[in-house]
C-alpha positions as CSV (number, residue, x, y, z in Angstrom):
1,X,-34.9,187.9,6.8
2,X,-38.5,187.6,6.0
3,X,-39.7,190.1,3.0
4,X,-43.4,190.5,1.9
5,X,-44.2,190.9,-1.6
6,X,-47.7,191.3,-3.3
7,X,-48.4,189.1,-5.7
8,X,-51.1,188.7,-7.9
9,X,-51.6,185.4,-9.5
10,X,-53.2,185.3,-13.3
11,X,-55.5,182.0,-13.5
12,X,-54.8,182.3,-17.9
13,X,-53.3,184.6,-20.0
14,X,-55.8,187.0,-21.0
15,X,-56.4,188.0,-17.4
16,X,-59.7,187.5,-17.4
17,X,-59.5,186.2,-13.6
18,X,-57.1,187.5,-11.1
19,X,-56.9,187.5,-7.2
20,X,-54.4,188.7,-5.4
21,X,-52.6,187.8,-2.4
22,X,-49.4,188.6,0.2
23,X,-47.1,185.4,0.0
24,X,-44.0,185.4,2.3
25,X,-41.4,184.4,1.0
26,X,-38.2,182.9,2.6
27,X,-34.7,181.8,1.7
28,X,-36.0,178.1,1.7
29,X,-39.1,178.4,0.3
30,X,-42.3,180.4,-0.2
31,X,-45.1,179.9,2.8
32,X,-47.8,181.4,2.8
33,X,-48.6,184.6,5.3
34,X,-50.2,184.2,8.8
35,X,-53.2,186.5,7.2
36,X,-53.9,183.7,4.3
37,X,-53.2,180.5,6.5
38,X,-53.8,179.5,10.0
39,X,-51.9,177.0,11.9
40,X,-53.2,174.5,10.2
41,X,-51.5,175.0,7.0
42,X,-50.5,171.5,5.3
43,X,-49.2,171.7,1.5
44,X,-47.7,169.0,-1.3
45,X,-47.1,169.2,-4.9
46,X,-46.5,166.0,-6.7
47,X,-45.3,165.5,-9.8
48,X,-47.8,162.3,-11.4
49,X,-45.9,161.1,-14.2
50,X,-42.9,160.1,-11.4
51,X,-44.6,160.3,-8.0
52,X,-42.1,162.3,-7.5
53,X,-42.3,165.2,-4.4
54,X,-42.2,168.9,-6.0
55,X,-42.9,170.7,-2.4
56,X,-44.4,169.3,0.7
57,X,-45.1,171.4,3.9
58,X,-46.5,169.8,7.3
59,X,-47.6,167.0,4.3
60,X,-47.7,164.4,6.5
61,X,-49.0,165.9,9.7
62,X,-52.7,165.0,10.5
63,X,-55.4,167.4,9.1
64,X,-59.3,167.6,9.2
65,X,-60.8,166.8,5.3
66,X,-63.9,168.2,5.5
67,X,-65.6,167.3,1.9
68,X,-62.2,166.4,0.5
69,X,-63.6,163.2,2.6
70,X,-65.9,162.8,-0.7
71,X,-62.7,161.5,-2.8
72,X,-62.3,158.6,-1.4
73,X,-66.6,158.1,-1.1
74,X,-66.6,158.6,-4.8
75,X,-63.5,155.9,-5.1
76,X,-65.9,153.3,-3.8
77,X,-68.7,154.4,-5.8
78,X,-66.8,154.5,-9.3
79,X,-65.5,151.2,-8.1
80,X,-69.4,149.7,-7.5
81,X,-69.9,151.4,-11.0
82,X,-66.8,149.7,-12.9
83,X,-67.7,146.7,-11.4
84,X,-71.4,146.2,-12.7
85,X,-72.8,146.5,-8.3
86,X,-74.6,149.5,-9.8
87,X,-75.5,152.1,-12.6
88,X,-75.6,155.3,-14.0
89,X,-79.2,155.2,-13.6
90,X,-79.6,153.1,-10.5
91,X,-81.6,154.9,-8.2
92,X,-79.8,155.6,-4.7
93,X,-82.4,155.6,-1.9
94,X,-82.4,158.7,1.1
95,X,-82.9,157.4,4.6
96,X,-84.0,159.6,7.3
97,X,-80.5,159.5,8.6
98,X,-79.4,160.8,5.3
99,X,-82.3,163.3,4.8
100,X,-81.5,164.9,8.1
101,X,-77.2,165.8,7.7
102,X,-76.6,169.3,7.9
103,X,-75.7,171.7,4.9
104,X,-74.4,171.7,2.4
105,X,-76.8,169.4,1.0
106,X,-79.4,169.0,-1.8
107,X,-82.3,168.7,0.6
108,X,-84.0,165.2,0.6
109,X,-86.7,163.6,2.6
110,X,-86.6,160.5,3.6
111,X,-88.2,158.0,1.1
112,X,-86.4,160.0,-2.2
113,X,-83.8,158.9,-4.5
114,X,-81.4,160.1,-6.5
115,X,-80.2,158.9,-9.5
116,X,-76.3,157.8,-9.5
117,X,-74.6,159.7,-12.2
118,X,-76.6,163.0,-10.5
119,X,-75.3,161.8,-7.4
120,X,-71.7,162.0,-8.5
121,X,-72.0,165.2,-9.8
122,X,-74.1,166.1,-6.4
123,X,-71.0,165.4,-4.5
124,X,-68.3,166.6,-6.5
125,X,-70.3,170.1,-7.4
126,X,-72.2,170.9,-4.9
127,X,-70.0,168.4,-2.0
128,X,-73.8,167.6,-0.6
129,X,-74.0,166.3,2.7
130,X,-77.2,164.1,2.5
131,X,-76.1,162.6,-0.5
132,X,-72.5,161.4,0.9
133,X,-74.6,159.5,3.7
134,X,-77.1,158.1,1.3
135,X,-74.8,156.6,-1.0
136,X,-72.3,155.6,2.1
137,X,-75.8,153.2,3.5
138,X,-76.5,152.1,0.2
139,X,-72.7,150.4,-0.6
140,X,-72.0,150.1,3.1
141,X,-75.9,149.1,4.7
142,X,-75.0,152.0,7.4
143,X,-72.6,155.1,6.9
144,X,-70.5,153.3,10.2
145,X,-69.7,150.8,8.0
146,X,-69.1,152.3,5.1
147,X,-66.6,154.5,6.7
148,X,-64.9,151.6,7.9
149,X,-64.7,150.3,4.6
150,X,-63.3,153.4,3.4
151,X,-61.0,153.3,5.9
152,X,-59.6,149.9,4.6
153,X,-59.3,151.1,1.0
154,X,-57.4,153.9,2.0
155,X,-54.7,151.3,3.6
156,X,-54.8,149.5,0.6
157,X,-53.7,152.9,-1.6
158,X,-50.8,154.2,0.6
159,X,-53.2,156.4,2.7
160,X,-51.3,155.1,5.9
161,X,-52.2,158.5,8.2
162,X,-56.1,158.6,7.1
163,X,-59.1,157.1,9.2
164,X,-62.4,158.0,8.1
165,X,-66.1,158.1,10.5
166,X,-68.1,159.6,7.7
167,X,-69.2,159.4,4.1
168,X,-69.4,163.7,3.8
169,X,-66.3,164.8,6.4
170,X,-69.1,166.8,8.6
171,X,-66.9,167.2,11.6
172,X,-65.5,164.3,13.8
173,X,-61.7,164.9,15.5
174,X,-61.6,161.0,14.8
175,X,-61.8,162.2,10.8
176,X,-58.3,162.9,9.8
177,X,-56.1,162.7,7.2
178,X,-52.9,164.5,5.8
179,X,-51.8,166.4,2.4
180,X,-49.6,163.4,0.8
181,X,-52.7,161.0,1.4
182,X,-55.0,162.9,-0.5
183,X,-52.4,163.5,-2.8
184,X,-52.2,159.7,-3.4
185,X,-56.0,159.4,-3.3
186,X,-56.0,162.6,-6.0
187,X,-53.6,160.2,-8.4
188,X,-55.6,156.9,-7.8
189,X,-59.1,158.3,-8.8
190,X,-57.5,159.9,-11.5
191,X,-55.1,156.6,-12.9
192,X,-58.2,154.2,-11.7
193,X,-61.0,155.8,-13.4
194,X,-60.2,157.7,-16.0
195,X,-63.5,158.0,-17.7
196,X,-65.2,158.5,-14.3
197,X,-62.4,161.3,-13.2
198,X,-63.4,163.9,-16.0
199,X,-66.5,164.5,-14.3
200,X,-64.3,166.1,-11.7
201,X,-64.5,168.9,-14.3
202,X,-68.0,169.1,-13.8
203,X,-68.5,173.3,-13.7
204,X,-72.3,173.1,-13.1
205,X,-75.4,170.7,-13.1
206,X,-79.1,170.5,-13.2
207,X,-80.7,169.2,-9.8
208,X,-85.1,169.8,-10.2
209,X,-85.0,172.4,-12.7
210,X,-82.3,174.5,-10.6
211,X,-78.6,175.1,-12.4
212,X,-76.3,174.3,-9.2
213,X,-72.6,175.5,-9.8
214,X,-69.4,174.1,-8.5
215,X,-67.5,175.5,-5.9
216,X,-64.2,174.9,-7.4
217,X,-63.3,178.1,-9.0
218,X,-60.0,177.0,-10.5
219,X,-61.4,174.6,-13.1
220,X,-63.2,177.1,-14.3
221,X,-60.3,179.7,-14.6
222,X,-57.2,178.2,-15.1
223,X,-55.4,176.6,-17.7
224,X,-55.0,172.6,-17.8
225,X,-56.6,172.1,-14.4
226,X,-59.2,169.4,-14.5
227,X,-59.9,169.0,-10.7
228,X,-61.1,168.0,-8.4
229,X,-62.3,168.9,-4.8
230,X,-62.9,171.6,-2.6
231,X,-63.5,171.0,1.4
232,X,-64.3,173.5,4.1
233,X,-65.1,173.3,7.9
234,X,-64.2,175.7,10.9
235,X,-62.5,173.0,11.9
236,X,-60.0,172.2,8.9
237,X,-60.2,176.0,7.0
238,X,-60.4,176.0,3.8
239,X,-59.0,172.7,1.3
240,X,-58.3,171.9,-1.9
241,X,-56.8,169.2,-4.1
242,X,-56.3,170.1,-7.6
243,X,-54.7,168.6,-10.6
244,X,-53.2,170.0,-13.4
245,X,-52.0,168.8,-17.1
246,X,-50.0,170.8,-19.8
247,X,-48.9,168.3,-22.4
248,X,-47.4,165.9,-21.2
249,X,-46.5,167.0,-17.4
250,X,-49.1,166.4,-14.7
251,X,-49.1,167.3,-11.3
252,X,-51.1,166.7,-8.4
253,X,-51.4,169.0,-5.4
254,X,-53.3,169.4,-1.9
255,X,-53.8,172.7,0.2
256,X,-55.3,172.6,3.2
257,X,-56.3,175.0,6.5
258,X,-56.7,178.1,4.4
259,X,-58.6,180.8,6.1
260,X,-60.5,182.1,3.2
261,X,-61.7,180.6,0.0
262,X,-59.8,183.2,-2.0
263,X,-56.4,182.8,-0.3
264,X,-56.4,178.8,-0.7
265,X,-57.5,179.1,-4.1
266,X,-54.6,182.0,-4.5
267,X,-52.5,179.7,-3.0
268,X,-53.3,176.4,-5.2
269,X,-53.1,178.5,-8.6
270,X,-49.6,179.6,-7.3
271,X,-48.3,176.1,-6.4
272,X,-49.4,175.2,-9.9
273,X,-47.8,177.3,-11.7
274,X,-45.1,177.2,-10.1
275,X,-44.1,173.4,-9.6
276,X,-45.7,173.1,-13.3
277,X,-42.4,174.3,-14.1
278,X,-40.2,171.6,-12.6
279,X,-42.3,168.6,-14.0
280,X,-40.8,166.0,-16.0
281,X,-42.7,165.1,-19.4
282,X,-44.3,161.8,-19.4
283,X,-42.7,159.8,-22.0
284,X,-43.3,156.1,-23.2
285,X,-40.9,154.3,-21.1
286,X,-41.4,156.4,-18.1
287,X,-42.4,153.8,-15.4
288,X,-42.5,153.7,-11.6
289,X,-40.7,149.8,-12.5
290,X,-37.6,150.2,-10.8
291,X,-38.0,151.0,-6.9
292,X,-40.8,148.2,-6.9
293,X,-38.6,144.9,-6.0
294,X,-36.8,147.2,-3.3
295,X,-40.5,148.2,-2.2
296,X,-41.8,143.9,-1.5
297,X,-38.6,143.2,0.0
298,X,-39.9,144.3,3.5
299,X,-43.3,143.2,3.5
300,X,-45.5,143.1,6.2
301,X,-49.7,143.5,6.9
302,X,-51.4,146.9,8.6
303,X,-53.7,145.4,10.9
304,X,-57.0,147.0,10.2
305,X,-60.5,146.4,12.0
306,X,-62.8,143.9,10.2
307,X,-66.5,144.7,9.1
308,X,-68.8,141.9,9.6
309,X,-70.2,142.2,6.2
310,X,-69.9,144.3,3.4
311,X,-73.4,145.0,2.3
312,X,-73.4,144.8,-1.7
313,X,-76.6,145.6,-3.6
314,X,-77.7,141.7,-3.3
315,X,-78.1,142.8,0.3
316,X,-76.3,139.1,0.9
317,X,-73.5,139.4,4.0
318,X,-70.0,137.9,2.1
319,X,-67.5,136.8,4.7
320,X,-64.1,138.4,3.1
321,X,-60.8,136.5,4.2
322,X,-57.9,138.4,5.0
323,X,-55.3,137.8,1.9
324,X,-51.9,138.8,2.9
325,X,-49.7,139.9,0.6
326,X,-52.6,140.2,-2.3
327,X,-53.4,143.0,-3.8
328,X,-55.6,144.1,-6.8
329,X,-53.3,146.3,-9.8
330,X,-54.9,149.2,-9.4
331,X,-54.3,149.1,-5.2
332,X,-50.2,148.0,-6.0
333,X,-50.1,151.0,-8.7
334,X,-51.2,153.4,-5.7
335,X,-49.1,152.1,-3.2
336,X,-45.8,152.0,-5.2
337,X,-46.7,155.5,-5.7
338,X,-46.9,156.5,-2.0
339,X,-43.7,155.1,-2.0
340,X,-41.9,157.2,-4.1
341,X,-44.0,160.5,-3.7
342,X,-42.8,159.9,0.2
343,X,-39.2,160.0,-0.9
344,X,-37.3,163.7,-0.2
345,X,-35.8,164.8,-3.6
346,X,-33.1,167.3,-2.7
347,X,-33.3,168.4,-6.0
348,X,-36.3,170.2,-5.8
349,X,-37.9,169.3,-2.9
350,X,-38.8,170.7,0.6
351,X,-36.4,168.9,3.0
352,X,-38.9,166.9,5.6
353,X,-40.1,168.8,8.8
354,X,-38.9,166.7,12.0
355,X,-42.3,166.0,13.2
356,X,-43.6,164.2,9.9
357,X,-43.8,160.6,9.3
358,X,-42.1,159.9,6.5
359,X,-43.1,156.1,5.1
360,X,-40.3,155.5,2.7
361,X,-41.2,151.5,2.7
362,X,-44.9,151.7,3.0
363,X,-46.1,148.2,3.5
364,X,-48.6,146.3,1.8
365,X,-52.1,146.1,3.8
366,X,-53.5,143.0,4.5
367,X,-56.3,142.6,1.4
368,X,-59.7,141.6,2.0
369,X,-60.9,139.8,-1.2
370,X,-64.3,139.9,-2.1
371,X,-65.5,136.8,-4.4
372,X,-66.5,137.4,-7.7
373,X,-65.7,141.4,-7.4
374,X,-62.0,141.8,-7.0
375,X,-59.4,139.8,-8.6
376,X,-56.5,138.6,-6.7
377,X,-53.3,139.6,-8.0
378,X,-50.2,138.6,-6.0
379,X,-47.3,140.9,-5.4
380,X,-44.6,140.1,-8.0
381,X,-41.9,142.1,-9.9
382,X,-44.2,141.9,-13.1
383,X,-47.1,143.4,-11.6
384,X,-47.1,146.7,-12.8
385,X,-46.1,145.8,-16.0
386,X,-48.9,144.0,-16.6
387,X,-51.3,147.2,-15.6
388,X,-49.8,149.1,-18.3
389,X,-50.0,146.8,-20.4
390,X,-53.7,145.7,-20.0
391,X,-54.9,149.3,-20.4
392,X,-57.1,149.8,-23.4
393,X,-57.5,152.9,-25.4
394,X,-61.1,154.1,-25.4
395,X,-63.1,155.3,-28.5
396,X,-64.5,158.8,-28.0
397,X,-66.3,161.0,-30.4
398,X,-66.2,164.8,-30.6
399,X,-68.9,167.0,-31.7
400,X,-67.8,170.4,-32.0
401,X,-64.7,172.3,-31.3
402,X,-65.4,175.6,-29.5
403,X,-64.0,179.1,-28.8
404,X,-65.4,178.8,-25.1
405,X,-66.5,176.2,-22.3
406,X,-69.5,177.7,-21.6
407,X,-70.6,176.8,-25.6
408,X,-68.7,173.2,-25.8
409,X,-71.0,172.5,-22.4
410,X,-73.9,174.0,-24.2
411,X,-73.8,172.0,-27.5
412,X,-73.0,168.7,-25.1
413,X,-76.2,169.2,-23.4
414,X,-78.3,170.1,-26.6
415,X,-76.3,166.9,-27.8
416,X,-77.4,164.6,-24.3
417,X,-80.6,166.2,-24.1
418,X,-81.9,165.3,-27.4
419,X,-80.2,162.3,-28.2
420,X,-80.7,160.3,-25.2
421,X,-80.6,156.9,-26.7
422,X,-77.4,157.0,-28.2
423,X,-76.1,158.7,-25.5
424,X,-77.3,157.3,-22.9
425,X,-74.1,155.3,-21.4
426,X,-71.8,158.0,-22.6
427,X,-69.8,160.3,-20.8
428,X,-69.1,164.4,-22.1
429,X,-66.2,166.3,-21.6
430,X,-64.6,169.1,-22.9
431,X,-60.3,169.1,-24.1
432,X,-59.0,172.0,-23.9
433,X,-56.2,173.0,-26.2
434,X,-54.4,176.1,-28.6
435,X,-53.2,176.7,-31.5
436,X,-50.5,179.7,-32.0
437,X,-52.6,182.1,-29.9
438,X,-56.4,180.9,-30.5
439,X,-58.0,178.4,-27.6
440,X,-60.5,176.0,-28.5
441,X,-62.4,173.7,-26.3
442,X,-63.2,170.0,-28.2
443,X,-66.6,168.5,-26.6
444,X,-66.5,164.9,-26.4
445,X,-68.1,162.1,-25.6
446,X,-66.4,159.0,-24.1
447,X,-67.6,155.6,-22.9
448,X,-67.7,153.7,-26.8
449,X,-66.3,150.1,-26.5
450,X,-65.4,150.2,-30.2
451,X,-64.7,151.8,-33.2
452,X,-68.4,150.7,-34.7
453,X,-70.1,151.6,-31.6
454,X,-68.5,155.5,-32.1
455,X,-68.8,154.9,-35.7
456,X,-72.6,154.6,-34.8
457,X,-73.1,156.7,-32.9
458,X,-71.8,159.9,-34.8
459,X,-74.3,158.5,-37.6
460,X,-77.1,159.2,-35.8
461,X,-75.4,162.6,-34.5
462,X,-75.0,163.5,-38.1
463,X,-78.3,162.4,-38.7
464,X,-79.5,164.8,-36.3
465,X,-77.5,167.9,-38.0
466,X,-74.5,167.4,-35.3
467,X,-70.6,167.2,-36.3
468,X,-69.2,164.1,-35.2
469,X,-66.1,162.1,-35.8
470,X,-64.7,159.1,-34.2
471,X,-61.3,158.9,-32.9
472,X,-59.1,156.5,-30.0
473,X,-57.9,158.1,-26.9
């Protein structure tokens, strides 16, 4: 028997932001109603710290992006940015290909650029259209190839349902992907690029004198949720893939084919709060270690089409050799977590649908290596271990600690804006956090390669009349 409830979903505690919603709700789960979902409903919760599957519905069944597409184009541009091809000030060129792809977009013509960092926030803000393409020909020398080359990254995370045609996800029925991919794709830009992924926060930026604000409503209104992307076309409905921390749990979760904006977001903030619940706390020794011998005992390559060339910012074409069995860390971390965020947990979660693919053994895509860009790393039982272990902590500074985000946002810009040349390869953010029943908001800035270099830079802050300690993260 099928009952009805209303239920209205509060985004944080002093109800500042509510939207309601009917959720049906079943004997073996809640699903959501035929008037907030159409047919082509898909749903996972994950929890990060295991990879471990908190609810899944239709999660591996193929499903149109739309911008959630942009994930895996920002993937490849924090990647160029990590590894020196480009800038946060390089300028990013707008064909007349580019120029002309439909809205959303920021409205180019062909000749412009746009800088990289405001290109980031461009797509993860304002998810524009023209942008996608123009940084897709500028890492790929066409958006074709780029997509291809997307395509081939995906394999090498775990995305094994996923083929991508474009750089933005404007419509194409050979676009696809499913809920537990961009679940995985969600926990790799997030464990890949840390410093990069809190721009996923980004709330609102400045694009020719014009504040533009995001369309993701839930990082502005609810607790612990730091991103990240919002998608919409008639053909997909309306997605989301959010992520959420509170302490030391983390979860990741997709939502896609909702019929309104409202609903999915409804949806999402329900899911959260919900699966929040069941998710283990990270803890020092916590590692996904143990499946990962099982994992390379069955090993064999995806076969994947082959660019020509991948056209790098030296415009040279590399010939990359096919390297089986080779993978970089940061590709093994993503795989191994496919593998066990694929696994059904009868604890707690959804039992698999018949007509979904489960890859319990995922195996390991044949890797193209690039010279000089991506290390070579082969498969081997201390792989992992050697991630962990090479991860740095980063030097941050914080400037103020406020009662709201709108004023820790504020006093980072007065801080970026007028400070520019100690700031200038930084990165802001805002922590959010309480004490008893008081919420502050810490505004940072990350991106300091040492203590000295934070050390310095708060001098000149405090010089300028700003607050400013140093601290590692």
């Amino acid at each position: 028997m099928r009952i009805y409830i209303q239920k209205t979903v509060i985004l944080f505690r002093k109800s500042v932001y509510t939207i309601a919603i009917t959720i049906g709700l079943t004997s073996a789960g809640h699903t959501m109603s035929k008037g907030g979902f159409l047919d082509k409903y898909a749903a996972i919760v994950i929890d990060a710290n295991t990879g471990k599957t908190l609810y899944q519905k239709n999660a591996n069944a193929k499903r149109y992006p739309a911008s959630l597409t942009k994930m895996m184009t920002l993937y490849m541009f924090f990647e160029a940015l990590q590894k020196g091809r480009i800038s946060r000030n390089t300028p990013i060129p707008v064909s007349s290909h580019a120029a002309s792809r439909p809205p959303t977009k920021l409205g180019f013509s062909p000749g412009q650029t746009i800088i990289a960092e405001t290109a980031i926030k461009a797509l993860i803000a304002k998810s524009a259209n023209d942008v996608a393409a123009a940084i897709g020909e500028y890492l790929g020398g066409s958006e074709k190839n780029f997509a291809r080359m997307m395509t081939e990254k995906a394999r090498r995370l775990g995305m094994m349902n996923t083929n991508f045609i474009n750089a933005s996800g404007l419509p194409d029925p050979k676009n696809y992907s499913t809920a537990r991919d961009i679940a995985i794709l969600s926990l790799a830009l997030r464990e890949h690029f840390p410093q990069q992924y809190r721009l996923f926060n980004t709330t609102q930026f400045k694009f020719r004198n014009k504040i533009i604000a995001s369309h993701n409503n839930l990082i502005k209104y609810m607790d612990g949720v730091d991103g990240i992307k919002t998608g919409y076309t008639n053909m997909s409905g309306f997605n989301l893939a959010s992520s959420r921390r509170q302490g030391k749990k983390r979860i990741v979760a997709v939502v896609m084919g909702g019929k309104t904006a409202s609903s999915r977001d409804a949806h999402m903030a329900d899911l959260l709060e919900r699966y929040m619940m069941q998710a283990s706390i990270a803890t020092a020794t916590k590692t996904f270690i143990a499946d990962r011998t099982h994992m390379f005992d069955k090993v064999n390559a995806v076969p994947m089409p082959t660019p020509k060339t991948f056209i790098l910012l030296s415009e040279k074409s590399i010939a990359i050799p096919i390297m089986k069995n080779t993978i970089s860390d940061h590709e093994y971390d993503s795989i191994l977590l496919t593998a066990l965020s694929s696994k059904t947990f009868a604890s707690s979660a959804a039992p698999a649908e018949q007509n979904e693919i489960i890859i319990n053994n995922p195996p390991i895509p044949a890797h193209k290596t690039e010279k000089g860009i991506d290390s070579e790393v082969t498969a081997s039982n201390d792989m992992l271990s050697s991630f962990i272990e090479n991860k740095k902590k980063e030097w941050v500074i914080q400037i103020a600690s406020l009662a709201s985000q709108n004023e820790a946002d504020q006093i980072l810009k007065k801080a970026a804006d007028s400070m520019q040349t100690v700031l200038e390869n930084a990165i802001s953010y805002t922590l959010f956090f309480e004490q008893g029943e008081v919420h502050y908001y810490r505004a940072r800035f990350s991106g300091f390669s040492s203590k000295q270099a934070a050390w310095n830079a708060c001098l000149q802050l405090k010089k300028a009349h700003f607050g400013c300690y140093a601290l590692q993260e």
